[in-house]
N, C-alpha and C positions, 0 to 999 in steps of 0.2 A: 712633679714627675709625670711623664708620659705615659699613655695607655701602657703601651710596649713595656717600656721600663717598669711600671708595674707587673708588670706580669712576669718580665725576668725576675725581679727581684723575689716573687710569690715562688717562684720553679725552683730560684737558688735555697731560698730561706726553707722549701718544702723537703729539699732531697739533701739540707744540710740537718734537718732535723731527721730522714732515716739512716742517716749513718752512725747517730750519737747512740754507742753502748749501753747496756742497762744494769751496768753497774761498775764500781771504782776497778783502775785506776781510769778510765776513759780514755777518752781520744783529744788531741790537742789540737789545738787551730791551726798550726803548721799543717799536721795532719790531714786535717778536715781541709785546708786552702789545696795541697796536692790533689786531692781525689776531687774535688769539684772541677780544677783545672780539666784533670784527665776526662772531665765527663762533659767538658767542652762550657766551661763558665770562666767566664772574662772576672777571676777576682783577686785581692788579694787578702794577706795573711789577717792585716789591721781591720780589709771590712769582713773577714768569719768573723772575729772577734767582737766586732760592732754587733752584724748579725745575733751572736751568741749572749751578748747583753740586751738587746731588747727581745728576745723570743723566752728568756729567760723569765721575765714581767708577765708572760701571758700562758709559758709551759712549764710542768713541772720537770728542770733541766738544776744541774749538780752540777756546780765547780770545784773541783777535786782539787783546794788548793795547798794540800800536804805537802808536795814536793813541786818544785819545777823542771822542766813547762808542767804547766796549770793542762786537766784535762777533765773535757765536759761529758756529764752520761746523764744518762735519764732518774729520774727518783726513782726509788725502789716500786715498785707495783702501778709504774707510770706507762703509758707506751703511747706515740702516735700514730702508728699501723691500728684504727679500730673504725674500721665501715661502719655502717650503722645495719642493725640487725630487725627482724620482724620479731611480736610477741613466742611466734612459733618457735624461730631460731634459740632465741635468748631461754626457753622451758629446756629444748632439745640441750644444749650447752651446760645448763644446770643439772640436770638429769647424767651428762655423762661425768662432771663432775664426783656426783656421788658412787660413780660407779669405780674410777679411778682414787678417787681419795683412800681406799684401802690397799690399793694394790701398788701405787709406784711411791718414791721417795716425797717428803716435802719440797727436795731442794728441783725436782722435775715439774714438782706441778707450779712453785714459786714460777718457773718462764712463761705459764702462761696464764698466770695473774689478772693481766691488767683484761684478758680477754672473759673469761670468769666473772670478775667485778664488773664488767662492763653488761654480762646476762641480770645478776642478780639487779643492779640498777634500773637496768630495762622495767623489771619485772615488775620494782617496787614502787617505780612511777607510776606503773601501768593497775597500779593496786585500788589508786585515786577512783578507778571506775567499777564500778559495783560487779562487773564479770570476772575483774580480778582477783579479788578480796580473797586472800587464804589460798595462795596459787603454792605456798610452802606444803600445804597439806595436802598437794595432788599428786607429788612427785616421790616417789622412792623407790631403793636397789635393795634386793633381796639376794647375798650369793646362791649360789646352788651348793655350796659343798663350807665347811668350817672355814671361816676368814680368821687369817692370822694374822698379825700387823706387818705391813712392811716394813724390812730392816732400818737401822739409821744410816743415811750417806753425808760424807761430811761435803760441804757445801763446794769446798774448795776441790775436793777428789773430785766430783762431778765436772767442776768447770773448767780444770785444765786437762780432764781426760777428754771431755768436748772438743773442745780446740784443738787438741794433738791429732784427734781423729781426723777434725774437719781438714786441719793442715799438712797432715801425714809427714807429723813430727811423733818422735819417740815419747816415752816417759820413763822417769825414774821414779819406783815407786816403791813404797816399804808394804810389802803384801803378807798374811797372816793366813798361810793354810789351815786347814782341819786338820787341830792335832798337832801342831809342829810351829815351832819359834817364828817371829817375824822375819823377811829377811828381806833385800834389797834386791830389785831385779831392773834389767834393763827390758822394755817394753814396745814392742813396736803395734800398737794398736790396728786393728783390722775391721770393726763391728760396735756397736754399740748394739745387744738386745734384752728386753723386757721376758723375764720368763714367769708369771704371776705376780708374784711382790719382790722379786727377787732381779735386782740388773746387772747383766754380766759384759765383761768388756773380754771380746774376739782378737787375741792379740799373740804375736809369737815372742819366746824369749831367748834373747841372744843366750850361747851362740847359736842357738837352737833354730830350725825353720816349721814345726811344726804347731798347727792354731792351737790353741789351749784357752778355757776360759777362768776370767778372774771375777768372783764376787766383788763388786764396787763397795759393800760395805765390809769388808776385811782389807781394804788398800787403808792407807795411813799416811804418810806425807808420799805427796806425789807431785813430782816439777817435769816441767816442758822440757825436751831436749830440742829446741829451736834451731842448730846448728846440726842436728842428726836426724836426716829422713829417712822415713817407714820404707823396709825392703819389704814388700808384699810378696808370697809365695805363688811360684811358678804356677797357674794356673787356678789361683784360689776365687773364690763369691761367696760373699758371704749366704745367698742364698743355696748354691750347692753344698755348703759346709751344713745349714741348716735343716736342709734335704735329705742328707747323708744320717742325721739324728742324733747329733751334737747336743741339743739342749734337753733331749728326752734321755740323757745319760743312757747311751745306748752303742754298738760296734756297727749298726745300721743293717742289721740282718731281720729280713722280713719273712715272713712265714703264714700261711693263713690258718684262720683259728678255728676250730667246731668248737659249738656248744650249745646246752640244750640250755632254755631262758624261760622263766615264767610271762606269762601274758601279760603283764604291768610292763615287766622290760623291756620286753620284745615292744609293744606299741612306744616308749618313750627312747631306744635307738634305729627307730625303723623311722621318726622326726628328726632325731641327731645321730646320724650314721657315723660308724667306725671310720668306714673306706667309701670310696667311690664306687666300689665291687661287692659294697655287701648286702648279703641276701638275706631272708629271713623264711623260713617256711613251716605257716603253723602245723600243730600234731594235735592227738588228741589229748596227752598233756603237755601245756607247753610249746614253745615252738627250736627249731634248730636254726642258729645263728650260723652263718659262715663271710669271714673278713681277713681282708689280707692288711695284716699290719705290721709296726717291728717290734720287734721284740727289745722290749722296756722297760727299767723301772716303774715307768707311766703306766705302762698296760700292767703291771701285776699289781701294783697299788689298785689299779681302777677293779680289776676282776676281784681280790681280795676285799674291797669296801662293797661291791655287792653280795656279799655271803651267799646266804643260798640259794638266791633268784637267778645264779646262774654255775653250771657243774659245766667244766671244761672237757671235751669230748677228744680233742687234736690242737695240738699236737702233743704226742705218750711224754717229752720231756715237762713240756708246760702244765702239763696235767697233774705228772708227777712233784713240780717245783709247789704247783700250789698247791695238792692234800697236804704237802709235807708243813706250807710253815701253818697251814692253818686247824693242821695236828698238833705242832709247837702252841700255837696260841689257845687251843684248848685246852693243853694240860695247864696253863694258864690259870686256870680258870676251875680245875678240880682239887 
């Protein structure tokens, strides 16, 4: 074979190995011979298939032969997209690791697997030199506040909510409100977001056009509607949906806050600010907080979990919503 002709063949064999899925049922030679065509390679159906049996011999590659056409994907925590990483990258990667491992699903972090395996390996080769050695006991995630586990998501709800999104196809999904029987909804997906441990899908429900969110771990059987495409509402983003304070379970009504804060406080959010606008001015006991924020579940949770380091000045309703439950939760307590 000629220079040339090697070399095509390495381009063909390269970019027929990043189209193969990473997981059943895969993709079929048929398949794989069209989209190399379209990408401008002189081949056909017999040599993918050739291709496909000797890269087979050197990668870890799945013939999915349950049903016909036969369709090829990667093994499970296998992938060919992996540059090669510094000792630095491969800490940094581990490190965010453990930071993520409590807060998203297992079936989220399984996609980026083989990227993961590929730090911890780095590291453990890199162990062989004495600067290494015990590079496990350098690393760790501390929350700031009580880690809870995150929910379970079934594996499958994940990957066809995926692909519905990416393809902006519907879903059929048997979803389980708080409180109220399962029931069957048709789904026009709009968002995928991460809100702590918890992943919710941005979607509207026929015949309905307004966004609503669905916990990923209360859906139950959920199928592609493949022949039914996502009607997106007149003007929606899902960034302005998230702006507006959608995930802070809120009406998006903002208002700025007084209050007076202990000197512990005041220095550890004067570091992590409220707003972009907030001020802080010490007294002589104390200092007075002022921030415009919305008004949230988020914000009374957070003011309520600082008890007394911080007494709510403004506004008279906020003020009043918090003596009250944290007059409830005293009598609590007598």
């Amino acid at each position: 074979m000629s220079t040339t002709g090697a070399r095509q063949t390495l381009a063909r064999q390269w970019e027929l190995l990043k189209l193969l899925p990473t997981r059943a049922p895969g993709m079929t030679a048929r398949a794989i011979c069209q989209v190399l065509n379209e990408q401008g390679f002189d081949v056909s159906k017999r040599q993918v298939e050739r291709d496909l049996d000797q890269l087979s011999q050197s990668f870890a590659l799945v013939c999915n032969d349950k049903g016909k056409p036969y369709g090829w994907h990667w093994m499970t925590g296998a992938s060919i997209d992996l540059p090669a990483i510094s000792a630095a990258e491969a800490l940094s990667i581990t490190m965010v690791e453990k930071i993520l491992k409590p807060l998203v699903p297992g079936t989220i972090l399984q996609s980026i697997a083989p990227r993961l395996n590929q730090a911890k390996e780095k590291l453990n080769k890199l162990q062989q030199h004495q600067t290494f050695i015990g590079w496990q006991n350098k690393v760790a995630y501390v929350p700031a506040t009580l880690q809870q586990r995150a929910p379970t998501v079934d594996d499958e709800v994940l990957y066809n909510t995926q692909l519905a999104l990416l393809h902006n196809h519907c879903l059929k999904a048997n979803y389980q409100p708080v409180g109220q029987p399962a029931k069957d909804y048709i789904l026009h997906p709009l968002g995928l977001v991460q809100r702590g441990i918890c992943t919710y899908l941005v979607a509207t429900v026929e015949p309905y056009n307004d966004p609503r969110l669905f916990a990923l771990h209360r859906m139950h059987a959920v199928t592609r509607c493949n022949d039914k495409p996502v009607v997106v509402p007149r003007g929606f983003t899902l960034k302005r949906y998230l702006d507006d304070g959608a995930l802070q379970f809120t009406d998006g009504v903002t208002f700025v806050v007084k209050a007076r804060v202990t000197n512990e406080l005041a220095m550890h959010i004067s570091e992590t600010p409220l707003s972009e606008d907030q001020r802080i001015n010490a007294e002589e006991h104390g200092s007075i907080l002022t921030a415009t924020v919305a008004d949230s579940w988020q914000l009374r949770w957070w003011i309520k979990s600082m008890g007394a380091q911080i007494e709510i000045l403004e506004p008279a309703t906020l003020r009043s919503d918090i003596a009250t439950e944290l007059a409830k939760a005293l009598s609590a307590y007598q």
